[in-house]
Backbone as CSV, one residue per row, in Angstrom:
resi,resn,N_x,N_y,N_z,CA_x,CA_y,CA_z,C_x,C_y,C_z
1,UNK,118.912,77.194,110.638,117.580,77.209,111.267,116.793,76.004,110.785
2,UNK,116.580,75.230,111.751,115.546,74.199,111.402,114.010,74.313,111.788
3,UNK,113.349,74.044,110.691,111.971,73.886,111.267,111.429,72.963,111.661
4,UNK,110.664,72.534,112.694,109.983,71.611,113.591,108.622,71.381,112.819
5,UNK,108.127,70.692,112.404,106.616,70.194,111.767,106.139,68.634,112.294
6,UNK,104.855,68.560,112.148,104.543,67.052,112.592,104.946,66.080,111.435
7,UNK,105.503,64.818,112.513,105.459,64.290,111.416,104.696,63.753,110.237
8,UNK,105.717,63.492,109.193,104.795,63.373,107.882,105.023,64.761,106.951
9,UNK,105.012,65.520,107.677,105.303,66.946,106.716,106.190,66.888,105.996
10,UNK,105.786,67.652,104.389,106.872,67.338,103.052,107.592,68.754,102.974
11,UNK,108.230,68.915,102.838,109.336,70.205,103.005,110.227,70.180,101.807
12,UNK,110.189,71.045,100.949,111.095,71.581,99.930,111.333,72.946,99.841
13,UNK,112.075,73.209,101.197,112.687,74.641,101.306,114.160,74.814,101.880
14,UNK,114.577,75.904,101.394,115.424,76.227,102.614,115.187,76.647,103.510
15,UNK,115.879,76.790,104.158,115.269,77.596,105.910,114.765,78.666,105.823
16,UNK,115.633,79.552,105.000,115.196,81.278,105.548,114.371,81.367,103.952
17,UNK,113.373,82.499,104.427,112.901,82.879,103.032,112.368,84.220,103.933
18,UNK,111.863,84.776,103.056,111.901,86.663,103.121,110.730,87.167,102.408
19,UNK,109.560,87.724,102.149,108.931,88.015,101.627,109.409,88.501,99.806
20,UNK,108.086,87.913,99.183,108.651,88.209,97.413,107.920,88.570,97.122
21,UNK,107.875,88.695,95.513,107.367,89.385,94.493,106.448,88.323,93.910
22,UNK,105.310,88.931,93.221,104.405,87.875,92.603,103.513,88.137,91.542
23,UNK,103.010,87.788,90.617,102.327,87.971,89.294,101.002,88.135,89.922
24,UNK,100.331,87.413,90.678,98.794,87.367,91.371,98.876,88.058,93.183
25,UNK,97.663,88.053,93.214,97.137,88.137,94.821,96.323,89.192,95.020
26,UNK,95.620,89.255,96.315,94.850,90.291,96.308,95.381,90.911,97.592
27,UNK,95.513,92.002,97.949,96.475,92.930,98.283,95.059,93.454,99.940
28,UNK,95.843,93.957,101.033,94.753,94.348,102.141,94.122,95.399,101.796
29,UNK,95.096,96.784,100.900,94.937,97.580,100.087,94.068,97.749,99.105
30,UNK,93.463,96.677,98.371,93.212,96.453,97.501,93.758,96.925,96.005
31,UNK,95.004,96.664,95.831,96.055,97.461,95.060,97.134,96.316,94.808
32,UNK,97.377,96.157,93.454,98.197,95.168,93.297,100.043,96.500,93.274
33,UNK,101.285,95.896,93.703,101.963,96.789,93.815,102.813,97.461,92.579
34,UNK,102.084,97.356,91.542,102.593,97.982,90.231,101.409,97.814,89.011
35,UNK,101.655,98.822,87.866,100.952,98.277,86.822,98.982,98.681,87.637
36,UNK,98.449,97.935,86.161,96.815,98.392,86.940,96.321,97.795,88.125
37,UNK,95.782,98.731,88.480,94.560,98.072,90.082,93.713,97.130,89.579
38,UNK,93.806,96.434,90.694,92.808,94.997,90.769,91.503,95.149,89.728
39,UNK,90.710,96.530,89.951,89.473,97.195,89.634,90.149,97.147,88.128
40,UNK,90.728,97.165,87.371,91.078,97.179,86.267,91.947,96.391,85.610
41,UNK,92.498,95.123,85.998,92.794,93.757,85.924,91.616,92.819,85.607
42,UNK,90.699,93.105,86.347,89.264,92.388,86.296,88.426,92.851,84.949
43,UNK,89.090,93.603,84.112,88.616,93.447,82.739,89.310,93.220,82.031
44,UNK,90.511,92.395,82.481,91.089,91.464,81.628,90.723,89.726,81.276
45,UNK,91.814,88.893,80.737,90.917,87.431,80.718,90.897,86.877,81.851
46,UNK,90.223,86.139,82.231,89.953,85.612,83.698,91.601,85.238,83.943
47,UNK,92.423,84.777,83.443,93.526,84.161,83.529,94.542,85.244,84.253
48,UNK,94.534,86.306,83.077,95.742,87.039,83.392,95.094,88.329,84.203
49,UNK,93.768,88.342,84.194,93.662,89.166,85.603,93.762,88.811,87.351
50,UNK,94.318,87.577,87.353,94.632,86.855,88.665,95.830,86.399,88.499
51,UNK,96.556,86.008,87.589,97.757,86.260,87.320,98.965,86.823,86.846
52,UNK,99.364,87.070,85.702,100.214,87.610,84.838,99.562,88.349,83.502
53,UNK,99.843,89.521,84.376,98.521,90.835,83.536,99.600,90.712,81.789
54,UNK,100.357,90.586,82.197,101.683,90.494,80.947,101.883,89.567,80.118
55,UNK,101.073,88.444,80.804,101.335,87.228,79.602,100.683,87.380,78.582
56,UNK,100.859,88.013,77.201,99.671,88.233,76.468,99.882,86.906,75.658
57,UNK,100.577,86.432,75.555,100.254,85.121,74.570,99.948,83.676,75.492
58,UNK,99.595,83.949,76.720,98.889,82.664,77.751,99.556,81.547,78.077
59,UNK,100.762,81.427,77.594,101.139,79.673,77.968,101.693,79.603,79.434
60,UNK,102.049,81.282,80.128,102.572,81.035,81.071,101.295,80.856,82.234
61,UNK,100.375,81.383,81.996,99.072,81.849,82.939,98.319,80.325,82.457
62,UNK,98.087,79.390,81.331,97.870,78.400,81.509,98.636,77.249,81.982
63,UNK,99.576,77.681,82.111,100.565,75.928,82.682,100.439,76.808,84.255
64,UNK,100.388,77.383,84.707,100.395,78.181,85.749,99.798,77.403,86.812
65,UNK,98.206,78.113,86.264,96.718,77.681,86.265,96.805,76.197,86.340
66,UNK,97.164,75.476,85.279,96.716,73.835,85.571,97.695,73.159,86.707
67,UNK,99.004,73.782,86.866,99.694,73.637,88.050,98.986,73.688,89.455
68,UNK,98.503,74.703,89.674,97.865,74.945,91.143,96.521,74.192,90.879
69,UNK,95.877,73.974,90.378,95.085,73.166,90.172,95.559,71.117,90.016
70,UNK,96.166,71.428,89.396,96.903,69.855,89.491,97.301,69.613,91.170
71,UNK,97.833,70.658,91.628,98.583,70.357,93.638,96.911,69.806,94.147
72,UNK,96.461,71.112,93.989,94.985,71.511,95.017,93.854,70.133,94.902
73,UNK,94.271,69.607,93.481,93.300,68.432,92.937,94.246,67.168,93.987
74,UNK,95.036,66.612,93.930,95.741,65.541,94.724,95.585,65.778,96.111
75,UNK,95.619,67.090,96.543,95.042,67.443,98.263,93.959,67.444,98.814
76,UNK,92.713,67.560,97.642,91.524,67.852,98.187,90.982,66.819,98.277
77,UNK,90.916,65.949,97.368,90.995,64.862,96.681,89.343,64.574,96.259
78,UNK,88.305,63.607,96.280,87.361,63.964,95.971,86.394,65.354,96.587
79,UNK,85.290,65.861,96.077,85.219,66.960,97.095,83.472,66.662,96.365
80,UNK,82.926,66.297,95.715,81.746,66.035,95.530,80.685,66.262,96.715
81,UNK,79.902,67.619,96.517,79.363,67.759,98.114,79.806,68.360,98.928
82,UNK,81.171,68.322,99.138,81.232,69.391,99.603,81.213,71.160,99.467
83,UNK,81.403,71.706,101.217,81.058,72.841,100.612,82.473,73.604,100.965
84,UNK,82.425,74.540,99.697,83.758,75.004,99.432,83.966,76.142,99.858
85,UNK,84.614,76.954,100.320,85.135,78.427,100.575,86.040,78.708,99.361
86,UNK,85.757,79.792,98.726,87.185,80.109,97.467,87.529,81.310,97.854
87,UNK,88.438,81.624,98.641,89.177,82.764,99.729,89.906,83.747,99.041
88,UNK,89.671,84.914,98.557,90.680,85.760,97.293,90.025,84.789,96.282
89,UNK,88.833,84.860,95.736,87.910,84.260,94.633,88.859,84.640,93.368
90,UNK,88.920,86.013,93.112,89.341,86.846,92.052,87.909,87.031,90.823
91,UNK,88.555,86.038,89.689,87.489,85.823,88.683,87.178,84.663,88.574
92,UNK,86.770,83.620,89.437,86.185,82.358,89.894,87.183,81.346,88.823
93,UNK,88.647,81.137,88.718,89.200,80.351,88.190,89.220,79.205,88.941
94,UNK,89.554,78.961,90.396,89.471,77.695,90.856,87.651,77.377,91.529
95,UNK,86.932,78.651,91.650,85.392,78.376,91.994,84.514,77.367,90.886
96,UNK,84.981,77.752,89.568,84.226,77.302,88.367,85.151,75.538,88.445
97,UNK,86.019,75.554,88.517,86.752,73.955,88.203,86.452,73.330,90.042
98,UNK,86.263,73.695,91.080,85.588,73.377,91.935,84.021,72.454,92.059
99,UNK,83.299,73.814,91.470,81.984,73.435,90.737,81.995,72.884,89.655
100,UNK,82.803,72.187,88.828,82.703,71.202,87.827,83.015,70.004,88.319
101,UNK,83.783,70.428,89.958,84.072,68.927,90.484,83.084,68.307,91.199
102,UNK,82.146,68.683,91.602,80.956,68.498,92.037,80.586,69.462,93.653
103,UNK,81.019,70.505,93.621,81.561,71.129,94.808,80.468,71.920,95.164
104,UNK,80.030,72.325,96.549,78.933,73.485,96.796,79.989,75.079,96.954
105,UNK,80.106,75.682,96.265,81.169,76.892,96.589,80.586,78.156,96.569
106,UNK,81.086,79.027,97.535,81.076,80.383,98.028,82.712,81.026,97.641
107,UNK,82.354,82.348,96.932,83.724,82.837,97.004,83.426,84.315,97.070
108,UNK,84.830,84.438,97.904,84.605,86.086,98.615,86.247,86.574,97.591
109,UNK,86.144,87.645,97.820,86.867,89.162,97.545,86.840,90.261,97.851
110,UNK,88.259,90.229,97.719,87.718,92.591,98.580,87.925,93.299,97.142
111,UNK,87.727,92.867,95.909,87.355,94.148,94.355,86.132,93.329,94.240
112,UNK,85.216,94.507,94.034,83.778,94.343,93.465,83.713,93.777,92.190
113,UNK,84.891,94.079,91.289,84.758,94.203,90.122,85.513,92.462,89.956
114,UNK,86.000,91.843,90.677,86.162,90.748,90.045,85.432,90.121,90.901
115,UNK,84.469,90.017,91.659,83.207,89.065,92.081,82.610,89.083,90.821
116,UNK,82.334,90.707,90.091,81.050,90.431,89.370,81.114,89.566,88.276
117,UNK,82.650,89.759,87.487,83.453,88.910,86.602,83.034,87.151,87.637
118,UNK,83.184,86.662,88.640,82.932,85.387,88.908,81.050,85.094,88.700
119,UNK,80.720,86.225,89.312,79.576,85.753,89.216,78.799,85.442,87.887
120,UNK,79.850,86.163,86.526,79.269,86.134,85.613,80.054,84.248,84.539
121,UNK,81.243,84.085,85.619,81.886,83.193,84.950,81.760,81.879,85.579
122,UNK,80.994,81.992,86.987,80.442,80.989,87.705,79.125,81.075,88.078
123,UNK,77.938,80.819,86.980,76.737,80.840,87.926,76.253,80.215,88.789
124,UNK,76.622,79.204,88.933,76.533,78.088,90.119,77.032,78.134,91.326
125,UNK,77.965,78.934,91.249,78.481,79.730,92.948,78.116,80.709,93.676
126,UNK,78.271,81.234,94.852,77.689,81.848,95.149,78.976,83.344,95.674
127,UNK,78.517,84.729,95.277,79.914,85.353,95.348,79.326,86.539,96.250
128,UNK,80.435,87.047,97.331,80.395,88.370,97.582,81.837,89.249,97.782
129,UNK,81.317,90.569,97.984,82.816,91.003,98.265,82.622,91.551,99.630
130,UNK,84.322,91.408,100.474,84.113,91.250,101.998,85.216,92.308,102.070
131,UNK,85.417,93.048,103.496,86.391,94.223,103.642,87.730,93.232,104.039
132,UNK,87.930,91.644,103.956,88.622,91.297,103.899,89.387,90.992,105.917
133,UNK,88.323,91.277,107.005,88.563,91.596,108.264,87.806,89.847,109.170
134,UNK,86.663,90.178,108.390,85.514,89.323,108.846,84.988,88.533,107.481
135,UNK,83.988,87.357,107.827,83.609,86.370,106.730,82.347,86.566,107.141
136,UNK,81.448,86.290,106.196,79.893,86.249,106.807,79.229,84.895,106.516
137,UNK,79.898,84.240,107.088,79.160,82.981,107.035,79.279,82.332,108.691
138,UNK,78.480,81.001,109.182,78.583,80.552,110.709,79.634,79.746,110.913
139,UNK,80.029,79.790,111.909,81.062,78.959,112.351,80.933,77.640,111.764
140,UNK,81.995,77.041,111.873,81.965,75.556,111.162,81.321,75.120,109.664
141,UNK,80.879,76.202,108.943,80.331,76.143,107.663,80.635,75.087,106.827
142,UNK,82.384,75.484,106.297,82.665,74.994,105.267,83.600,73.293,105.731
143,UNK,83.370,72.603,104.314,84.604,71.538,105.102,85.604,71.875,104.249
144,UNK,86.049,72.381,103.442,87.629,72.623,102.734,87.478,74.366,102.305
145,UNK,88.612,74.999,102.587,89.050,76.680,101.948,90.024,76.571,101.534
146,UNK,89.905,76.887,100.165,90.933,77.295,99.370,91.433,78.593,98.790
147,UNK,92.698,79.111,99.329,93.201,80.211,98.825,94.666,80.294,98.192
148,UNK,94.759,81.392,97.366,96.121,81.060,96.453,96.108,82.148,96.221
149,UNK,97.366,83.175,96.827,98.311,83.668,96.914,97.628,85.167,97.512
150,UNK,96.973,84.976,98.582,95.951,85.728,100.003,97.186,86.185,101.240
151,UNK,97.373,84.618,101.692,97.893,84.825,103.138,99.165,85.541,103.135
152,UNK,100.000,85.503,101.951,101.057,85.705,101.834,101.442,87.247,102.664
153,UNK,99.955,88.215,101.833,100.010,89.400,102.589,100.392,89.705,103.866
154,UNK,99.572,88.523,105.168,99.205,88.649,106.528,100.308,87.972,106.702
155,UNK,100.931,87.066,106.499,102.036,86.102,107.024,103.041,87.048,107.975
156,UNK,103.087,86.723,109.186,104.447,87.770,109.981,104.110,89.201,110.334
157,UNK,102.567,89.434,109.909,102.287,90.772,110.941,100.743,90.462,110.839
158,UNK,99.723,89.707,110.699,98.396,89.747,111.011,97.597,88.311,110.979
159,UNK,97.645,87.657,112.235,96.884,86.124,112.382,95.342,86.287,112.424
160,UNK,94.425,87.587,112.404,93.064,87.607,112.954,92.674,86.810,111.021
161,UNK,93.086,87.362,110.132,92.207,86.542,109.430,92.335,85.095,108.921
162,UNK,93.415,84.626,109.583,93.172,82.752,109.413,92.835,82.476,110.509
163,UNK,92.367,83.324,111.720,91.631,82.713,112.932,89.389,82.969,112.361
164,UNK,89.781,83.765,111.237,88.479,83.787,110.722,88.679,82.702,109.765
165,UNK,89.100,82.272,109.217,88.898,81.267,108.414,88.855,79.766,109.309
166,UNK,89.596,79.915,110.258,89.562,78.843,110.978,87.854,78.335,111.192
167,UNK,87.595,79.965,111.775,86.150,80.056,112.687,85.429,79.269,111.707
168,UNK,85.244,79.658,110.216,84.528,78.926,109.634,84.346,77.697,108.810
169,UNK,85.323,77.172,109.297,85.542,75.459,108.835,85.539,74.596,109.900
170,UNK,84.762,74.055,109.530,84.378,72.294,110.184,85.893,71.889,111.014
171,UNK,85.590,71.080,112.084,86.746,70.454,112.736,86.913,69.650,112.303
172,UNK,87.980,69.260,111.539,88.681,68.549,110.578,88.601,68.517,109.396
173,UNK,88.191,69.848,109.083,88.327,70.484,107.450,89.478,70.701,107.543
174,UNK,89.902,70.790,106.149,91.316,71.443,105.425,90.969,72.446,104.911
175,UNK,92.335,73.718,105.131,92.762,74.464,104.603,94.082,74.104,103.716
176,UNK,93.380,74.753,101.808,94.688,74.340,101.038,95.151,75.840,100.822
177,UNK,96.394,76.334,100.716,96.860,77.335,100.602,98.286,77.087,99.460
178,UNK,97.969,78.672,98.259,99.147,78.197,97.634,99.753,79.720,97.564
179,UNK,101.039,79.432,98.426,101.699,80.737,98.605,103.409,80.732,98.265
180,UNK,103.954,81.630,98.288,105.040,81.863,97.971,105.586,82.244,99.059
181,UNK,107.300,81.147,98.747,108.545,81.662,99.649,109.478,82.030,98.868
182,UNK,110.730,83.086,99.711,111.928,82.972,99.027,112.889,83.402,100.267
183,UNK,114.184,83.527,99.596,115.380,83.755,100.747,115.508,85.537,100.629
184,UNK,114.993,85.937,99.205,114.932,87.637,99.132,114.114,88.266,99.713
185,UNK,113.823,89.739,100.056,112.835,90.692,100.649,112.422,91.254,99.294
186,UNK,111.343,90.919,98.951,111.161,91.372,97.469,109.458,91.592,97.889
187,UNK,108.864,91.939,98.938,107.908,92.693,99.193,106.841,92.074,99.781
188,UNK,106.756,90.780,100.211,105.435,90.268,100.653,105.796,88.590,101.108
189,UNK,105.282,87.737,102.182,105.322,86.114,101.987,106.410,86.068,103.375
190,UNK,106.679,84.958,103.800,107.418,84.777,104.538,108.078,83.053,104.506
191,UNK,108.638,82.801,106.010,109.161,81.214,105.014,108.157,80.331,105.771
192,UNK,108.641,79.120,105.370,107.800,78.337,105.237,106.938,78.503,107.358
193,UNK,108.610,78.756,108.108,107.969,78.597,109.432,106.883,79.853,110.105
194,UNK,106.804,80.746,109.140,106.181,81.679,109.244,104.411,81.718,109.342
195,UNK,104.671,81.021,108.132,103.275,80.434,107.926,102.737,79.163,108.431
196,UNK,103.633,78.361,109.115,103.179,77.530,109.804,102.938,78.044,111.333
197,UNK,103.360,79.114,111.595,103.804,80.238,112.729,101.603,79.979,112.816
198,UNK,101.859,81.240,111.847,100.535,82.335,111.731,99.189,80.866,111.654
199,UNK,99.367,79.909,110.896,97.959,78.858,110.890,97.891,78.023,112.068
200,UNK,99.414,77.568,113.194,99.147,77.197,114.154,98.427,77.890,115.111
201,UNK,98.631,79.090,115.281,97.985,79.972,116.313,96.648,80.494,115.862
202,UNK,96.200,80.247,114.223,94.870,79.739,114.477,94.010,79.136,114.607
203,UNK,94.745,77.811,115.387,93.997,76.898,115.809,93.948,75.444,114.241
204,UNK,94.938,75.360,113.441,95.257,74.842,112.453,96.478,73.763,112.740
205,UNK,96.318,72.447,112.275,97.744,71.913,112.486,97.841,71.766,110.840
206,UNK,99.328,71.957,110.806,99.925,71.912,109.581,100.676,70.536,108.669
207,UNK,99.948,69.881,108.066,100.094,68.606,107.517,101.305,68.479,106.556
208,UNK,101.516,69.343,106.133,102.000,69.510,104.074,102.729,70.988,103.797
209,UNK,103.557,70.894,103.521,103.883,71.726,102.609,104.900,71.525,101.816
210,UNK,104.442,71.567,100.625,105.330,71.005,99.462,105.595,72.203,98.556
211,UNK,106.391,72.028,97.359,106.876,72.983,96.462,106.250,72.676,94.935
212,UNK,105.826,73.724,94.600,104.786,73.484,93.260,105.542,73.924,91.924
213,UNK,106.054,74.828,92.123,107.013,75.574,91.010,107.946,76.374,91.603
214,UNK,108.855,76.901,90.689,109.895,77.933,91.075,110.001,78.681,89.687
215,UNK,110.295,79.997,90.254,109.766,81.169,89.372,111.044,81.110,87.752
216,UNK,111.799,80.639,88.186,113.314,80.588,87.091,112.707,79.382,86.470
217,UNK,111.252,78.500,86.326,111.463,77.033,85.874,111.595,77.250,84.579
218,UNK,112.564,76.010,84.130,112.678,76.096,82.549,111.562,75.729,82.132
219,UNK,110.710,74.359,82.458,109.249,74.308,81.957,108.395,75.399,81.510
220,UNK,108.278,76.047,82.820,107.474,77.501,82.530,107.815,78.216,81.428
221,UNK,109.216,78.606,81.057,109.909,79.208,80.289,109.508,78.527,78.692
222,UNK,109.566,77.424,79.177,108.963,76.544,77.590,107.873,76.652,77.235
223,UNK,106.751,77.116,78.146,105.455,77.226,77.537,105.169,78.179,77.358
224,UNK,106.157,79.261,78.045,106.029,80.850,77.396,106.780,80.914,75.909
225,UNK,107.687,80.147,75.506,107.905,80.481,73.970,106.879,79.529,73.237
226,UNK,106.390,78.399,73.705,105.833,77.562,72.898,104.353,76.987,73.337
227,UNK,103.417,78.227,73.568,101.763,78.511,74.372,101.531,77.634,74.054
228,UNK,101.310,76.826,72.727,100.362,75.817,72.413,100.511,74.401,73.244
229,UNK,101.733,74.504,73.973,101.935,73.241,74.559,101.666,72.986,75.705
230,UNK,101.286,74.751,76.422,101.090,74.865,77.904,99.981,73.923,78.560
231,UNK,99.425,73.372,77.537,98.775,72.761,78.167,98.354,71.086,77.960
232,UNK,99.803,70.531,77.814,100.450,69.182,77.792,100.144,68.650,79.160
233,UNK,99.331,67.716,79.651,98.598,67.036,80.603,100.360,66.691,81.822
234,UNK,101.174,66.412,81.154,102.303,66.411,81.644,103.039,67.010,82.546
235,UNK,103.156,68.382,81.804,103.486,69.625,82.217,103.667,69.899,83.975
236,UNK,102.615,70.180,84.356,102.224,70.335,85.800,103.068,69.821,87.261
237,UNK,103.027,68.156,86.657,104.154,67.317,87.152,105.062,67.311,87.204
238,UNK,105.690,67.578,85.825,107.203,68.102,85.293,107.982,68.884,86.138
239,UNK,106.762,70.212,86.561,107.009,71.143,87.134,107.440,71.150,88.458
240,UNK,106.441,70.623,88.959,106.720,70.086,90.251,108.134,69.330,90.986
241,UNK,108.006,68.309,89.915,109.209,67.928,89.843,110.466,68.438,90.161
242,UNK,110.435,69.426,88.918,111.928,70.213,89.037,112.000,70.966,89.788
243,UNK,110.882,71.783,90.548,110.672,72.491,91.866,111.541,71.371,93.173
244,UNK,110.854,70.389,93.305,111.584,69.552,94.166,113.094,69.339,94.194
245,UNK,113.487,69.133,93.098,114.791,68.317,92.159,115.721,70.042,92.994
246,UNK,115.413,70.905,92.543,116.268,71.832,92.816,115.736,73.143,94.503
247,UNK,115.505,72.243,95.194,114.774,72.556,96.551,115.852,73.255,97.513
248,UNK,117.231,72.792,97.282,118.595,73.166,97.864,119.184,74.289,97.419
249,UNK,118.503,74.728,96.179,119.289,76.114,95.709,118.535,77.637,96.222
250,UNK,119.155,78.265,97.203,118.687,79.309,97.860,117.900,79.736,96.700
251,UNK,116.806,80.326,97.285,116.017,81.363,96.461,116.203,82.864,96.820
252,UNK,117.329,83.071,96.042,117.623,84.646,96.805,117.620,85.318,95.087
253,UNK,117.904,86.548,95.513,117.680,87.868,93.996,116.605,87.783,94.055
254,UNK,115.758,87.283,92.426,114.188,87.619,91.999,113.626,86.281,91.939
255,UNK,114.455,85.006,92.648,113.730,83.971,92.424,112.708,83.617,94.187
256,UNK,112.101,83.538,93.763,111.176,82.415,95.103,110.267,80.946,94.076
257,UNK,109.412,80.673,95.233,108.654,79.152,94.526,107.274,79.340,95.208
258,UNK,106.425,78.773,94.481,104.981,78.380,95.104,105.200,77.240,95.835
259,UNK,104.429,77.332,97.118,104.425,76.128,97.872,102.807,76.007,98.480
260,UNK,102.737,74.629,98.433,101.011,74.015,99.023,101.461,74.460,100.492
261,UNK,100.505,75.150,100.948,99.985,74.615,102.632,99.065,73.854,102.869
262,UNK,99.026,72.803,103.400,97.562,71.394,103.437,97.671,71.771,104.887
263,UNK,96.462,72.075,105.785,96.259,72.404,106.830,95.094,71.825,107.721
264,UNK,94.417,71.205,108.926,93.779,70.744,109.331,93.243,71.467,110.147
265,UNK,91.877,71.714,110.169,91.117,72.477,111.595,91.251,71.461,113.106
266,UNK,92.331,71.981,113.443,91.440,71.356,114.571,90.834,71.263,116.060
267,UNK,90.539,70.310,116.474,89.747,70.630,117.223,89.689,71.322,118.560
268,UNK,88.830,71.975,119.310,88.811,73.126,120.268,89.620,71.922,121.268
């Protein structure tokens, strides 16, 4: 199976991928699928309540963290002024490094309990929580939305809410998205053409999608025995790297990878 993209599109997949398993996300349910509810994740550290409720010694939830942040930073690229959407906010981890970038940001959620955690860890943003259907803001609002690890849910059975996100970004805003593929059915995500499926038909052309990590990385693995290093300026790249380097090896069993979606509104 080949996938068709415009050109220019960066591709580090195999063809088929299948919905997976994942440390983060916020669920339609509002229910993460094991372990505590969202509502009780959100009194954990900002880190490992949006990611890896399990990492108790952090090196994996910080090299993680500066990873998706390292992609999202090279895509967005300056953003000074602009105004931001933070889509699945959680506990304002990318709202607060947004707003340090000089960013105007809004971030939504469907748990009460980790808006209030943003609002208390971002005062400079602005937060609500949404039933996750509809956005309450006007058409064309924002010029960039960023979400990480949201769509994965809707991918392959529900397009109405990236036709709401569409609604509210500027024509020729970007949507950055950081979601997960794999070749296993391990519960959620789809492949890469899936999601290029679901953002074309909302009115989105699809620029990018690249590979950020893969869940087996030895990097990762290194900063989980050795935290203090997780956060070697290096790292991130490394990662990436070897995500790319090994792009040909099915992701089937318990492995999948994070991948960027860079997406364009465009026009009616």
């Amino acid at each position: 199976m080949m996938l068709s993209l415009p050109a220019g599109t960066v591709l580090g997949f195999p063809a088929r991928a299948r919905p997976m398993d994942d440390e983060s996300a916020e669920t339609p349910f509002n229910e993460p699928e094991a372990g505590p509810t969202w509502a009780e994740r959100a009194q954990l550290d900002p880190l490992g309540a949006v990611l890896d409720p399990a990492d108790t010694r952090g090196g994996k939830n910080r090299l993680i963290d500066h990873a998706h942040k390292y992609a999202l930073g090279r895509a967005a690229g300056d953003v000074r002024g602009a105004r931001v959407l933070d889509f699945g906010c959680g506990t304002g981890r990318l709202s607060e490094w947004f707003v340090r970038s000089g960013a105007s940001v809004d971030g939504v959620d469907v748990t009460p309990e980790m808006v209030a955690v943003a609002q208390t860890v971002v005062p400079q943003g602005r937060f609500q929580t949404i039933d996750a259907s509809t956005l309450p803001f006007a058409n064309g609002h924002f010029d960039l939305i960023v979400s990480v690890a949201v769509l994965q849910y809707y991918v392959g059975t529900d397009a109405s809410i990236t036709r709401e996100l569409a609604r509210v970004l500027r024509k020729g805003g970007q949507l950055l998205a950081i979601e997960q593929v794999t070749d296993s059915d391990l519960g959620r995500g789809g492949t890469p053409a899936d999601y290029d499926q679901m953002l074309r038909a909302a009115g989105f052309r699809v620029d990018e999608i690249s590979m950020i990590r893969i869940s087996d990385s030895k990097i990762l693995a290194f900063a989980q025995r050795l935290p203090v290093l997780a956060g070697l300026p290096t790292l991130p790249w490394l990662m990436t790297l070897e995500a790319r380097r090994r792009a040909g090896v099915p992701l089937t069993g318990y492995r999948y990878a994070d991948a960027l979606f860079r997406a364009t509104r465009a026009a009616d």
